[in-house]
mmJSON file of the N, C-alpha and C atoms, coordinates in Angstrom:
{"data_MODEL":{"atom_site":{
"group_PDB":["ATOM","ATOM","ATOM","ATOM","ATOM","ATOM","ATOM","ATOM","ATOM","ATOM","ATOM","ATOM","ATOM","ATOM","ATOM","ATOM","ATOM","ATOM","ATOM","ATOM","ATOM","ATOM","ATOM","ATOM","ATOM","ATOM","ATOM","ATOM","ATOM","ATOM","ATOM","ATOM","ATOM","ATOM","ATOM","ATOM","ATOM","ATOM","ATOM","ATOM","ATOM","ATOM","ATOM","ATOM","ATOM","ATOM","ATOM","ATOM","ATOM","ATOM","ATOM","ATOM","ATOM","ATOM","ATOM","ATOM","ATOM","ATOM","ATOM","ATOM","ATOM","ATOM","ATOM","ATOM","ATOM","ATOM","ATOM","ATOM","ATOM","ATOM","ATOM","ATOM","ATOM","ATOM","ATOM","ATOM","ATOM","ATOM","ATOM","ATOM","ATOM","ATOM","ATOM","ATOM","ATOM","ATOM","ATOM","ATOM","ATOM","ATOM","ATOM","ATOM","ATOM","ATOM","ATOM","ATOM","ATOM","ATOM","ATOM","ATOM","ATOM","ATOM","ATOM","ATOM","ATOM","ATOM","ATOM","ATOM","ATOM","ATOM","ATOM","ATOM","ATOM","ATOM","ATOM","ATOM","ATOM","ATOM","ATOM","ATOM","ATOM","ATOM","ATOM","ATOM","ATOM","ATOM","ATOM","ATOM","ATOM","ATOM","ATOM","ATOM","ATOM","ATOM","ATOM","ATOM","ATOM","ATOM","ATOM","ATOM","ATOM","ATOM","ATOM","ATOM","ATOM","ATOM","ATOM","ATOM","ATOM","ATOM","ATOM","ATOM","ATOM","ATOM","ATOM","ATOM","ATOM","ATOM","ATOM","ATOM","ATOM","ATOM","ATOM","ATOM","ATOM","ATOM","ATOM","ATOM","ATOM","ATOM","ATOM","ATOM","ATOM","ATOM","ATOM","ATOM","ATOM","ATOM","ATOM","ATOM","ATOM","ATOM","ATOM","ATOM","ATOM","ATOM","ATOM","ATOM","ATOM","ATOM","ATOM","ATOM","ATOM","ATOM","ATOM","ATOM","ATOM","ATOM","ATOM","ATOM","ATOM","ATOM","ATOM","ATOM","ATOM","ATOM","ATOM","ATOM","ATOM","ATOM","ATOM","ATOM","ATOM","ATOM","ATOM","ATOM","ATOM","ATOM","ATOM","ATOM","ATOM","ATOM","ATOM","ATOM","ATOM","ATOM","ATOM","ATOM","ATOM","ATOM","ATOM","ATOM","ATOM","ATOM"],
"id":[1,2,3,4,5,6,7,8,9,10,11,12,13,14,15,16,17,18,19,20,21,22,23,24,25,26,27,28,29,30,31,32,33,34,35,36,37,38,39,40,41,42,43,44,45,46,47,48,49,50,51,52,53,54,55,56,57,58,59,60,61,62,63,64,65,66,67,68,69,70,71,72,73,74,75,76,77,78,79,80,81,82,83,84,85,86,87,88,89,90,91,92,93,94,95,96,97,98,99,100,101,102,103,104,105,106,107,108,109,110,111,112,113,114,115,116,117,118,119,120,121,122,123,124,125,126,127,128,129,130,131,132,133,134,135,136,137,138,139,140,141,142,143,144,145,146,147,148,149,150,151,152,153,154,155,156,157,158,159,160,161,162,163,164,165,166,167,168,169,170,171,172,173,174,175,176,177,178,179,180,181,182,183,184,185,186,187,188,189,190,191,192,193,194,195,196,197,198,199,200,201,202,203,204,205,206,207,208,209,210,211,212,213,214,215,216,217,218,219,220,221,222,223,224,225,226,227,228,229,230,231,232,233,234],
"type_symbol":["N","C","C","N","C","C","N","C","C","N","C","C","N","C","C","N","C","C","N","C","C","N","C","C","N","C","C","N","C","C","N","C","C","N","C","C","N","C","C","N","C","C","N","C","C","N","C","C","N","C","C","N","C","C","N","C","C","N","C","C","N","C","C","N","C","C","N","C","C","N","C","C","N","C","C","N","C","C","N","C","C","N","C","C","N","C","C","N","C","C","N","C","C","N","C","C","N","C","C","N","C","C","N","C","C","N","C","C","N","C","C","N","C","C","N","C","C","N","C","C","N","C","C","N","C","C","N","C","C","N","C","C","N","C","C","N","C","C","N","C","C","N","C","C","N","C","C","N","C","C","N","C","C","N","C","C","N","C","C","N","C","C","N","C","C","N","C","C","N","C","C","N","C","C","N","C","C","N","C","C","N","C","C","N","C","C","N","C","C","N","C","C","N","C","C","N","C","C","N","C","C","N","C","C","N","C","C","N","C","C","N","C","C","N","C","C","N","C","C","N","C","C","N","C","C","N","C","C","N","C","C","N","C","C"],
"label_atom_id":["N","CA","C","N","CA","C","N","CA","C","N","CA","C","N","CA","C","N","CA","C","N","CA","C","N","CA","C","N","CA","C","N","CA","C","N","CA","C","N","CA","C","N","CA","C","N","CA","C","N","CA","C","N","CA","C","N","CA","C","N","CA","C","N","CA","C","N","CA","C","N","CA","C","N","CA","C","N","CA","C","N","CA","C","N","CA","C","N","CA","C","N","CA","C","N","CA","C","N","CA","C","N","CA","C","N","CA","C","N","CA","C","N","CA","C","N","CA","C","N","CA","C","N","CA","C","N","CA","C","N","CA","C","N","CA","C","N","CA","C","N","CA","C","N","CA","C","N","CA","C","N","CA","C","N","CA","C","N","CA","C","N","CA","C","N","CA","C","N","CA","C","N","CA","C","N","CA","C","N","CA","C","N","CA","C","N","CA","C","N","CA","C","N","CA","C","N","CA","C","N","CA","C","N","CA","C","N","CA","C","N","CA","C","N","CA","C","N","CA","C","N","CA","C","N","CA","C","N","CA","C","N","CA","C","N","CA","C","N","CA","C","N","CA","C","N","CA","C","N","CA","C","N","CA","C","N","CA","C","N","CA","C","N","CA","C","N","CA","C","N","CA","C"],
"label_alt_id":[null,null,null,null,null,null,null,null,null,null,null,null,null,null,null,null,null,null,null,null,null,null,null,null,null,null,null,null,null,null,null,null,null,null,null,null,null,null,null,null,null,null,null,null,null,null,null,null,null,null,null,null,null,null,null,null,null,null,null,null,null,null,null,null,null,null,null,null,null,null,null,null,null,null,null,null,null,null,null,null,null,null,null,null,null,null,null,null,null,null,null,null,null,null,null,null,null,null,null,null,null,null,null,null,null,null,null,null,null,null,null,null,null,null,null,null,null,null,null,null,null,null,null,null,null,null,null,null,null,null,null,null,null,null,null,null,null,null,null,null,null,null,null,null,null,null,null,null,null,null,null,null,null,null,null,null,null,null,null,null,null,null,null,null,null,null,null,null,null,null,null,null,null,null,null,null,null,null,null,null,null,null,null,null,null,null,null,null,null,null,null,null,null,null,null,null,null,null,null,null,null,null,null,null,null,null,null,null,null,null,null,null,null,null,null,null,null,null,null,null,null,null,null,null,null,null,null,null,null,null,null,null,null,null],
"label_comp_id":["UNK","UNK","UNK","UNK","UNK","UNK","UNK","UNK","UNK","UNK","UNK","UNK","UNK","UNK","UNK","UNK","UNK","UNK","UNK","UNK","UNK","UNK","UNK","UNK","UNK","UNK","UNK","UNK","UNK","UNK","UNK","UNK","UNK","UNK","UNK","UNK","UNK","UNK","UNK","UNK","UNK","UNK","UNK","UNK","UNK","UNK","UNK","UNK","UNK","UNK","UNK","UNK","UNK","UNK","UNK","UNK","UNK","UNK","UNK","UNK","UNK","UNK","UNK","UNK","UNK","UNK","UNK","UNK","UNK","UNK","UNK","UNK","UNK","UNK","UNK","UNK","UNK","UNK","UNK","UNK","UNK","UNK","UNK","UNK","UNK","UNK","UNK","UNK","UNK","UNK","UNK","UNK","UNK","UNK","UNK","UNK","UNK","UNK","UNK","UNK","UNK","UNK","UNK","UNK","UNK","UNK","UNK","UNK","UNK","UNK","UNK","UNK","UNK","UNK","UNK","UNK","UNK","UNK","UNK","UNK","UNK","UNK","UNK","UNK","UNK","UNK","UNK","UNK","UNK","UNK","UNK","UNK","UNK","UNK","UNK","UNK","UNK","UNK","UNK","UNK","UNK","UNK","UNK","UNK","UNK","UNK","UNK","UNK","UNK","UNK","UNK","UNK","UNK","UNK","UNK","UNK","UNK","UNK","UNK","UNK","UNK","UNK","UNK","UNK","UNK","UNK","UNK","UNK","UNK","UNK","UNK","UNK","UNK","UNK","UNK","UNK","UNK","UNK","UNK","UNK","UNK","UNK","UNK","UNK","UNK","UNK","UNK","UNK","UNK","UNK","UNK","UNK","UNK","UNK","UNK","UNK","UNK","UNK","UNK","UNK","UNK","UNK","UNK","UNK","UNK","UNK","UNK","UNK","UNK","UNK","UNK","UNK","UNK","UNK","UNK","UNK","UNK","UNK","UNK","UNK","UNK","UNK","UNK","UNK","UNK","UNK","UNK","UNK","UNK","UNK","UNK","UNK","UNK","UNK"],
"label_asym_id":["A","A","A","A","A","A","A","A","A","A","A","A","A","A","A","A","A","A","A","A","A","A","A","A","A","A","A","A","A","A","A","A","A","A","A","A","A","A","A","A","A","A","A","A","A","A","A","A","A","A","A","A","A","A","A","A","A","A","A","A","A","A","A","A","A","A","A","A","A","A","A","A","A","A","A","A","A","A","A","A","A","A","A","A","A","A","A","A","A","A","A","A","A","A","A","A","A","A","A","A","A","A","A","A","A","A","A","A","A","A","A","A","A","A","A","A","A","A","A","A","A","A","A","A","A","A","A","A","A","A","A","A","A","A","A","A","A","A","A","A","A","A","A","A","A","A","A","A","A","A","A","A","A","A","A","A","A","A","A","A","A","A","A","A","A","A","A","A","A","A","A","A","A","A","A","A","A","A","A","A","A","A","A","A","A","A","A","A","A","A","A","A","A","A","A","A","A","A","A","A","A","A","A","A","A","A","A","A","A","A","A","A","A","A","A","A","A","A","A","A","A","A","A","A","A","A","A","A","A","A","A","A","A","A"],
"label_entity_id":["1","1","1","1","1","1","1","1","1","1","1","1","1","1","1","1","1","1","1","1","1","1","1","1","1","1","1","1","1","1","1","1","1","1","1","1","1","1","1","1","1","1","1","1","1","1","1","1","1","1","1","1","1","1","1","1","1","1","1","1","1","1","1","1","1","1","1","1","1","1","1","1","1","1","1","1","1","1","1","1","1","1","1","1","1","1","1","1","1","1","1","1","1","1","1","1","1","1","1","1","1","1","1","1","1","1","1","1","1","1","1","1","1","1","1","1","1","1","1","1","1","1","1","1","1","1","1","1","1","1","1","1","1","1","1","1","1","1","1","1","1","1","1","1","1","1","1","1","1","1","1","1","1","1","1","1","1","1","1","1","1","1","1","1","1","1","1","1","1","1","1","1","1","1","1","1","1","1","1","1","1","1","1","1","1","1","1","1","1","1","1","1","1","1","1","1","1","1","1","1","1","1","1","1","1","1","1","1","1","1","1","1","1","1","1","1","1","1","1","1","1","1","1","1","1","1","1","1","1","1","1","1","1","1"],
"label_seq_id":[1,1,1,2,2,2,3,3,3,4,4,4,5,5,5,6,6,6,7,7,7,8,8,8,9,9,9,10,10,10,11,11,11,12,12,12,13,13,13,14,14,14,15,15,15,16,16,16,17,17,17,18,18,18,19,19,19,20,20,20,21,21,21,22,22,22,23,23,23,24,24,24,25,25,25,26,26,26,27,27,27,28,28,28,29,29,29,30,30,30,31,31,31,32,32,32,33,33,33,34,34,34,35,35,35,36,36,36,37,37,37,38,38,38,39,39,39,40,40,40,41,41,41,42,42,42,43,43,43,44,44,44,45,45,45,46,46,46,47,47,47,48,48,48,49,49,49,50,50,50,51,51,51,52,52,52,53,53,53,54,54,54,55,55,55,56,56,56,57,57,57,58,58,58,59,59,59,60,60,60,61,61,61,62,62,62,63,63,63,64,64,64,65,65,65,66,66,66,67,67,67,68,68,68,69,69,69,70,70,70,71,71,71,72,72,72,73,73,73,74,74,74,75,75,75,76,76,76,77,77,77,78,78,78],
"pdbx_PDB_ins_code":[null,null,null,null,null,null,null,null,null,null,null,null,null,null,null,null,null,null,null,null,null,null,null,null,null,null,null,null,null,null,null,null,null,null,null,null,null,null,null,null,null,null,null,null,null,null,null,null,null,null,null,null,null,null,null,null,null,null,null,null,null,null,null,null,null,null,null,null,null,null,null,null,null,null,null,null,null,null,null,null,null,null,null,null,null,null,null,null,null,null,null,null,null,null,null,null,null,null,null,null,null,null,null,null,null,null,null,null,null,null,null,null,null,null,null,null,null,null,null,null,null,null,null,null,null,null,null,null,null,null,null,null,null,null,null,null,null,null,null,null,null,null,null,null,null,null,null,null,null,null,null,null,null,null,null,null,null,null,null,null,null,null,null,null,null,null,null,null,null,null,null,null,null,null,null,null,null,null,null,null,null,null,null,null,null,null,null,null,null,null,null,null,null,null,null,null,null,null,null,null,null,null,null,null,null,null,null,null,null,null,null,null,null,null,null,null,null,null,null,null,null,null,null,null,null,null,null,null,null,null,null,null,null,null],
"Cartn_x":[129.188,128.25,128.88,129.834,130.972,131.314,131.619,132.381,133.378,134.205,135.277,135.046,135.738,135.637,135.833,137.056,136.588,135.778,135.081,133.388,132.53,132.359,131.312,131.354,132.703,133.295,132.824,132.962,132.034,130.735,129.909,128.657,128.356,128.386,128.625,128.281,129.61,129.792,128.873,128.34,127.427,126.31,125.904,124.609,124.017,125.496,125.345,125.313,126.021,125.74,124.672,123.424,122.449,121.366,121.77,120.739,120.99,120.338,120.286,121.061,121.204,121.581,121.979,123.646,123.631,122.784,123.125,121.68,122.798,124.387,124.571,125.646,126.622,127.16,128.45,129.565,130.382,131.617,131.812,132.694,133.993,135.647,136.422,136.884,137.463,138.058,138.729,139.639,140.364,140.441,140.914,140.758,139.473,138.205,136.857,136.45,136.931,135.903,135.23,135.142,134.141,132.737,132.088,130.592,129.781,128.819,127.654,126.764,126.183,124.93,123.834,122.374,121.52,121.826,121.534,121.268,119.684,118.981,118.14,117.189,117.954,117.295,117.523,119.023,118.366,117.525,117.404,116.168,114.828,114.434,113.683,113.308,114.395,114.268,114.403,114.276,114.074,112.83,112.062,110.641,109.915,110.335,109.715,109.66,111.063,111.439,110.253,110.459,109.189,107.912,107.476,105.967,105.873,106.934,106.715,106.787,107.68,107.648,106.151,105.67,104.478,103.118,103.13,102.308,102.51,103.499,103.817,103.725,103.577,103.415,101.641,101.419,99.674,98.731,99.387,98.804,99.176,99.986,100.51,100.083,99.294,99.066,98.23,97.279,95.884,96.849,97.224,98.195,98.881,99.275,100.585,99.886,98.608,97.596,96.836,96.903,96.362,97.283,98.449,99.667,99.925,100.001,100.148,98.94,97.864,96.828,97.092,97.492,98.11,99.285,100.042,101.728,101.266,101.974,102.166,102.436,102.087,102.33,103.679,105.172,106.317,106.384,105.706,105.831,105.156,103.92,102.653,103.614,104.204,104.517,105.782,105.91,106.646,105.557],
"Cartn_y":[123.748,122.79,121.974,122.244,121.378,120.081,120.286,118.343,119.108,118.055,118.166,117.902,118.568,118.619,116.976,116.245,114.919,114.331,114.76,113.705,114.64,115.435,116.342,115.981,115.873,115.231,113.284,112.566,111.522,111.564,112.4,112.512,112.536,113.526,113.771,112.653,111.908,110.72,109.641,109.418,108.51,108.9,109.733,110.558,110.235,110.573,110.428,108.942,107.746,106.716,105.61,107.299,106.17,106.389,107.214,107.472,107.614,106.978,106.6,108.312,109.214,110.256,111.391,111.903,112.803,113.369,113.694,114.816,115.983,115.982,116.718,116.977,118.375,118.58,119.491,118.334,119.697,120.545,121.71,122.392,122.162,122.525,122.788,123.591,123.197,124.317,125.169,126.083,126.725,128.176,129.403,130.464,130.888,130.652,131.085,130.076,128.939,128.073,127.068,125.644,124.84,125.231,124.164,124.093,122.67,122.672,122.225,122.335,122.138,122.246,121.524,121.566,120.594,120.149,118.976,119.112,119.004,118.794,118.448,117.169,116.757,114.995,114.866,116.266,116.265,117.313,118.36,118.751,117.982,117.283,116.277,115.174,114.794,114.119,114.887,115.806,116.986,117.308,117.485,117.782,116.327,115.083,114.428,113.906,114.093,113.648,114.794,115.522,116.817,116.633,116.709,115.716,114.497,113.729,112.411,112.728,113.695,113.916,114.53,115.528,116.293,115.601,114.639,113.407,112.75,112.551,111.608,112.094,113.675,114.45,114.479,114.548,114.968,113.272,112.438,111.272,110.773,111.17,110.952,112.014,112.547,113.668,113.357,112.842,112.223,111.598,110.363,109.825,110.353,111.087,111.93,113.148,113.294,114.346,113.278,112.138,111.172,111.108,110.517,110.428,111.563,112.584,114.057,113.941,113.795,113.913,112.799,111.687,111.003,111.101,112.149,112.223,113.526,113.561,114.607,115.822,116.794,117.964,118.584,117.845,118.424,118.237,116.783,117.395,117.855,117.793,118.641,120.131,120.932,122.402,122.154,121.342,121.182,121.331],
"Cartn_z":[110.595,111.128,112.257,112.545,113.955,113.356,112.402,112.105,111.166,111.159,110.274,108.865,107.735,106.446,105.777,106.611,106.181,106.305,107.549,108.225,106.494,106.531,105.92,104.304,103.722,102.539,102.42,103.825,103.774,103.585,104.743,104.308,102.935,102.289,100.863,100.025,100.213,99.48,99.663,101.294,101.249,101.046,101.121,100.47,98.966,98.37,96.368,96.573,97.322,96.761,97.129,97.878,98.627,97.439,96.601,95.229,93.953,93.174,91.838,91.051,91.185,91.333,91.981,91.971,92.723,93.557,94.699,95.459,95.762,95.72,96.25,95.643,94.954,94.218,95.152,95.63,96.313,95.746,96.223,95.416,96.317,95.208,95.69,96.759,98.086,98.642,98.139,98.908,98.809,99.416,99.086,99.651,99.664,99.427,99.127,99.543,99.918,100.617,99.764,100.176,99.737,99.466,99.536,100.012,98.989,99.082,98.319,98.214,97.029,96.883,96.279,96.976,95.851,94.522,94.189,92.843,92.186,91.062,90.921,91.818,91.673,92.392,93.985,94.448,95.929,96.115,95.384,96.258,95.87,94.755,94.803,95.888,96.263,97.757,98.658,99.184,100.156,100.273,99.268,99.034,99.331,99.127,99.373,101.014,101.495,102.68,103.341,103.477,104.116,103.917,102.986,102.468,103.348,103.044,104.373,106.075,106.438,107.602,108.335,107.329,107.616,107.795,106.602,106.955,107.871,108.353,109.267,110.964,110.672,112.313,112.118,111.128,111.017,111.056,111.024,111.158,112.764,113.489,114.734,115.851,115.342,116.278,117.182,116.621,118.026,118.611,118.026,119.569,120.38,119.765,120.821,121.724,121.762,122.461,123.543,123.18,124.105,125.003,124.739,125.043,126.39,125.75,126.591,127.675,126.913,128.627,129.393,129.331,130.534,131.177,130.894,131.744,132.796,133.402,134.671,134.208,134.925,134.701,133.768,134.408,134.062,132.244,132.006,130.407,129.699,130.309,129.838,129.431,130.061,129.815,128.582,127.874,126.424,125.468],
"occupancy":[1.0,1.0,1.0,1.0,1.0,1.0,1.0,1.0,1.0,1.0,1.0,1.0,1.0,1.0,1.0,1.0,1.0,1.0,1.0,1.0,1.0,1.0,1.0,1.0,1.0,1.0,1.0,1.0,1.0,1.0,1.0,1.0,1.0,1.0,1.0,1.0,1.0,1.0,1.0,1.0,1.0,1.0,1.0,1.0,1.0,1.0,1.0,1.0,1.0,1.0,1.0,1.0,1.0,1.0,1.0,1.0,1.0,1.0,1.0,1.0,1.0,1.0,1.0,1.0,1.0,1.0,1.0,1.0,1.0,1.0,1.0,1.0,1.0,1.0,1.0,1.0,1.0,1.0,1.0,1.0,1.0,1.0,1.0,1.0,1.0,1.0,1.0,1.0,1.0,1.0,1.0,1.0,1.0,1.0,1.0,1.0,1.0,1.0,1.0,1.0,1.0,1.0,1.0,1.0,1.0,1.0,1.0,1.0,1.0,1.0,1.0,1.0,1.0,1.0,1.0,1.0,1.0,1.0,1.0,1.0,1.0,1.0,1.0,1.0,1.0,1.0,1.0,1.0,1.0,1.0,1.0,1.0,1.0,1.0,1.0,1.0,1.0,1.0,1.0,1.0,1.0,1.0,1.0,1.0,1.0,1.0,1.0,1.0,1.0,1.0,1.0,1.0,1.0,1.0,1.0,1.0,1.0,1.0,1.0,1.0,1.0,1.0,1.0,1.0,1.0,1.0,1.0,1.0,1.0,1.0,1.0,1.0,1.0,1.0,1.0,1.0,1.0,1.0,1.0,1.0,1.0,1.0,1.0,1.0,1.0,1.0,1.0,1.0,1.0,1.0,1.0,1.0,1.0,1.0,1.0,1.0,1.0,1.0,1.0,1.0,1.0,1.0,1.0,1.0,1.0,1.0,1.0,1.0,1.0,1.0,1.0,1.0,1.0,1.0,1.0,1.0,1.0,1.0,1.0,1.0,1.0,1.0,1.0,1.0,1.0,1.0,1.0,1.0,1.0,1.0,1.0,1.0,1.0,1.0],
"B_iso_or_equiv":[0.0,0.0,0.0,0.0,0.0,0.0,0.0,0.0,0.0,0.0,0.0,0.0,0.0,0.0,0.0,0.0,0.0,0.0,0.0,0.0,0.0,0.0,0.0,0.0,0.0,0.0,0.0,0.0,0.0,0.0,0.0,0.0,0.0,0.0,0.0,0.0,0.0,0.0,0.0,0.0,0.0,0.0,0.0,0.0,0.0,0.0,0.0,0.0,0.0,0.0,0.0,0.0,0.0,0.0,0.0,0.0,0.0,0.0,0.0,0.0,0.0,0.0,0.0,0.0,0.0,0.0,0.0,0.0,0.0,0.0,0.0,0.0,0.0,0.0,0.0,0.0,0.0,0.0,0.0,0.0,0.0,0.0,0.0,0.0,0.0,0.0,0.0,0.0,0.0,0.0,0.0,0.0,0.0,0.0,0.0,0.0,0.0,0.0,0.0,0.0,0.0,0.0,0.0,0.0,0.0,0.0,0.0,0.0,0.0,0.0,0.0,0.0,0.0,0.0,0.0,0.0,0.0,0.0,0.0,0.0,0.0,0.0,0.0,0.0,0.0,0.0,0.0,0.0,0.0,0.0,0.0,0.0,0.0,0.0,0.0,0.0,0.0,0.0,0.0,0.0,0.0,0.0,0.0,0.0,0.0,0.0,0.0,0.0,0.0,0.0,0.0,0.0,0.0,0.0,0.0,0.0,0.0,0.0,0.0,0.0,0.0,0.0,0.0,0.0,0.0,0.0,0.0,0.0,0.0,0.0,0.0,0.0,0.0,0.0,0.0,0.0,0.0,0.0,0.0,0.0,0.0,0.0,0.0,0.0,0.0,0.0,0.0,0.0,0.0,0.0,0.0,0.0,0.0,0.0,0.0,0.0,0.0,0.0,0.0,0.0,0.0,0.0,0.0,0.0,0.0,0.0,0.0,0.0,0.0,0.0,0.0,0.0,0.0,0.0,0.0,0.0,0.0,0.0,0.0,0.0,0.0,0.0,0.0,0.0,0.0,0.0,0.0,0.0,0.0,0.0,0.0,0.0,0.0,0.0],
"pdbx_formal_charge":[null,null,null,null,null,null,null,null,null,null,null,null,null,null,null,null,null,null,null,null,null,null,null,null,null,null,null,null,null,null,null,null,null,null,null,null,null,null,null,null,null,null,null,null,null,null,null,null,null,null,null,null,null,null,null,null,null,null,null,null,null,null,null,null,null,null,null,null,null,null,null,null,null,null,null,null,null,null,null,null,null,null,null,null,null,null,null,null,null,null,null,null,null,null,null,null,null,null,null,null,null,null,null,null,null,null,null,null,null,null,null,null,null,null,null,null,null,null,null,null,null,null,null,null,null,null,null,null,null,null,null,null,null,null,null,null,null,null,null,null,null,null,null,null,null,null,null,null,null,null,null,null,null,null,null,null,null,null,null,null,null,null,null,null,null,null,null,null,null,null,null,null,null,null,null,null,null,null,null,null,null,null,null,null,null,null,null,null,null,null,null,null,null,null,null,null,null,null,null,null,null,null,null,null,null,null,null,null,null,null,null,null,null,null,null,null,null,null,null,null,null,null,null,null,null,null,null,null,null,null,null,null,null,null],
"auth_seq_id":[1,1,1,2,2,2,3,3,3,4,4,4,5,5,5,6,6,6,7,7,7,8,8,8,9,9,9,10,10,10,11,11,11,12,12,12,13,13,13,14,14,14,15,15,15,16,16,16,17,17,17,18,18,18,19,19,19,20,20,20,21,21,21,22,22,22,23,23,23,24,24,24,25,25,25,26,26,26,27,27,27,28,28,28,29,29,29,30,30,30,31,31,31,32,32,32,33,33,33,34,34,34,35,35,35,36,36,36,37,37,37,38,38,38,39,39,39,40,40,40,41,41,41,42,42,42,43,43,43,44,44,44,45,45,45,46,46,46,47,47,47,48,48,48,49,49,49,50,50,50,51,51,51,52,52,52,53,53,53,54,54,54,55,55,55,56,56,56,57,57,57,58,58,58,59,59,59,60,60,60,61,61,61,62,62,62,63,63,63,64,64,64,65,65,65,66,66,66,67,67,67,68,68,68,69,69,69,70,70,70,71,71,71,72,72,72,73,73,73,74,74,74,75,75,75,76,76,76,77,77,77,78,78,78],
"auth_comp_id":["UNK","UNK","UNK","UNK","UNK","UNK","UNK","UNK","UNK","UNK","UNK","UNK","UNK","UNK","UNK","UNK","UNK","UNK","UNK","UNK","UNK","UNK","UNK","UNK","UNK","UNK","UNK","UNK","UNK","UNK","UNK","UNK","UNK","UNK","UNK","UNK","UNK","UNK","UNK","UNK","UNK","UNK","UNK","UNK","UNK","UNK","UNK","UNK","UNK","UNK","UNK","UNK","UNK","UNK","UNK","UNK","UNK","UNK","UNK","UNK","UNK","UNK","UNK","UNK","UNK","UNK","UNK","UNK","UNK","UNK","UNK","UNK","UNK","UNK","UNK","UNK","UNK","UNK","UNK","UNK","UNK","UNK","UNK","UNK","UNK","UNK","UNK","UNK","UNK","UNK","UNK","UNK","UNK","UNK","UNK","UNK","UNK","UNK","UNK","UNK","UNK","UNK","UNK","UNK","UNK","UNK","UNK","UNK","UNK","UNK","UNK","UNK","UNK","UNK","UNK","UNK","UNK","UNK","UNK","UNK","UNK","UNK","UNK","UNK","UNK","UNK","UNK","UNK","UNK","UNK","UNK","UNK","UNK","UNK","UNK","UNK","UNK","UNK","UNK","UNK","UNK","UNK","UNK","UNK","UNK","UNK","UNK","UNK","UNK","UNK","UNK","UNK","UNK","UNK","UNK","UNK","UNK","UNK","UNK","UNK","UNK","UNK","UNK","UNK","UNK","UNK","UNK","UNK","UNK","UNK","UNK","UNK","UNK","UNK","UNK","UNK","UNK","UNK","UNK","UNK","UNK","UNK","UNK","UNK","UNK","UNK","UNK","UNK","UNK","UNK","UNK","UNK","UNK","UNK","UNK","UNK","UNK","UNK","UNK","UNK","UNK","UNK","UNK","UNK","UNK","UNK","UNK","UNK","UNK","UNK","UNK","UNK","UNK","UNK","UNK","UNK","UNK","UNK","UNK","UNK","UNK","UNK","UNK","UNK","UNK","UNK","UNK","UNK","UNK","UNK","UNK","UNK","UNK","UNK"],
"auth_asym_id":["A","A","A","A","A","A","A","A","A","A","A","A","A","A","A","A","A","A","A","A","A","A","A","A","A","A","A","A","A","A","A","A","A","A","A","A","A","A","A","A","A","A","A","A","A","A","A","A","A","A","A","A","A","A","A","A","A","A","A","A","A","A","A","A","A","A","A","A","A","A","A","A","A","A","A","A","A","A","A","A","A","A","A","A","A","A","A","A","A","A","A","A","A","A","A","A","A","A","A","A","A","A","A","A","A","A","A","A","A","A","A","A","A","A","A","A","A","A","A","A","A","A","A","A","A","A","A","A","A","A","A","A","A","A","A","A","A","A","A","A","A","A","A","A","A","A","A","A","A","A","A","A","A","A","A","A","A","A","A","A","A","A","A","A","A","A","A","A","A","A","A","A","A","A","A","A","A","A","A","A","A","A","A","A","A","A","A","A","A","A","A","A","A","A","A","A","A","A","A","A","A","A","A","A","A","A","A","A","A","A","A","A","A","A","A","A","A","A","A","A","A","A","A","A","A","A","A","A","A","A","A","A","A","A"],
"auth_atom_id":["N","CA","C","N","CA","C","N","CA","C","N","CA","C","N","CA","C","N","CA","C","N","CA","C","N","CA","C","N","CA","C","N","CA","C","N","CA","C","N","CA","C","N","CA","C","N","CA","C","N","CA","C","N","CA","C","N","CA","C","N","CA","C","N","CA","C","N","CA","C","N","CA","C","N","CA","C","N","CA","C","N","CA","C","N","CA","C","N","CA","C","N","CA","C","N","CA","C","N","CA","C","N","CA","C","N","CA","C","N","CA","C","N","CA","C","N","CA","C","N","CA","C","N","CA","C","N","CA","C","N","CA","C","N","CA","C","N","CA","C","N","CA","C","N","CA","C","N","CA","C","N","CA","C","N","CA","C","N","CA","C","N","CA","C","N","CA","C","N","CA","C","N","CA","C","N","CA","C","N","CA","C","N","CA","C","N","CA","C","N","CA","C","N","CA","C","N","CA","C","N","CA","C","N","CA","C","N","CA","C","N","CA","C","N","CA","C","N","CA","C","N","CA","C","N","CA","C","N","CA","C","N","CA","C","N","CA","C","N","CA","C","N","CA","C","N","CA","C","N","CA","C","N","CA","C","N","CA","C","N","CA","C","N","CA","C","N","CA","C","N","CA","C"],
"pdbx_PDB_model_num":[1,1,1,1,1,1,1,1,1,1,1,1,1,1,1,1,1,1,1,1,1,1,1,1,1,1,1,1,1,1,1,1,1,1,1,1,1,1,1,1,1,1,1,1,1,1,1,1,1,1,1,1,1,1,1,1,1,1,1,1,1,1,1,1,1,1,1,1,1,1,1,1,1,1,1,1,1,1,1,1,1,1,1,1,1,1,1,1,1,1,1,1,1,1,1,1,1,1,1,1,1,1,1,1,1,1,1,1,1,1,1,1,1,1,1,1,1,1,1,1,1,1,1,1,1,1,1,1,1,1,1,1,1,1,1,1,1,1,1,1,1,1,1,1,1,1,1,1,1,1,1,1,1,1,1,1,1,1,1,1,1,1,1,1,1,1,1,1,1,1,1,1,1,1,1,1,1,1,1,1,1,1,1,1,1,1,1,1,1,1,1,1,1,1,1,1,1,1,1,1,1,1,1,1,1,1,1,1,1,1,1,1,1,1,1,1,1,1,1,1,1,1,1,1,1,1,1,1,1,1,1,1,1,1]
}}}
């Protein structure tokens, strides 16, 4: 992911202590490699974070189509 294992080992950490439960379970390095993975309660907040985002593009959308018919051509083609 381009960061270093200590940045990524922080993340981690501030992650688990922004919730009442683990979200994220990491494994030992070594010759096979770290990693992590969900736990119950993060993919629980994963599902919710997405649910909120989706609502949150589908409630913003008229504006942002209003928005678009008043700018100039160059960002119109995004």
């Amino acid at each position: 992911m381009g960061m270093s294992h200590k940045r990524a080992c922080m993340l981690v950490e501030t992650l688990n202590a922004m919730f009442r439960a683990a979200v994220l379970h990491s494994g030992k390095g070594g010759p096979g490699g770290g990693g992590a993975v969900l736990t119950d309660a993060g993919r629980a907040a994963l599902t919710g974070y997405r649910r909120a985002e989706a609502a949150s593009a589908k409630a913003t959308e008229p504006n942002f189509q209003t928005l678009k018919s008043m700018v100039g051509d160059i960002l119109r083609k995004k």
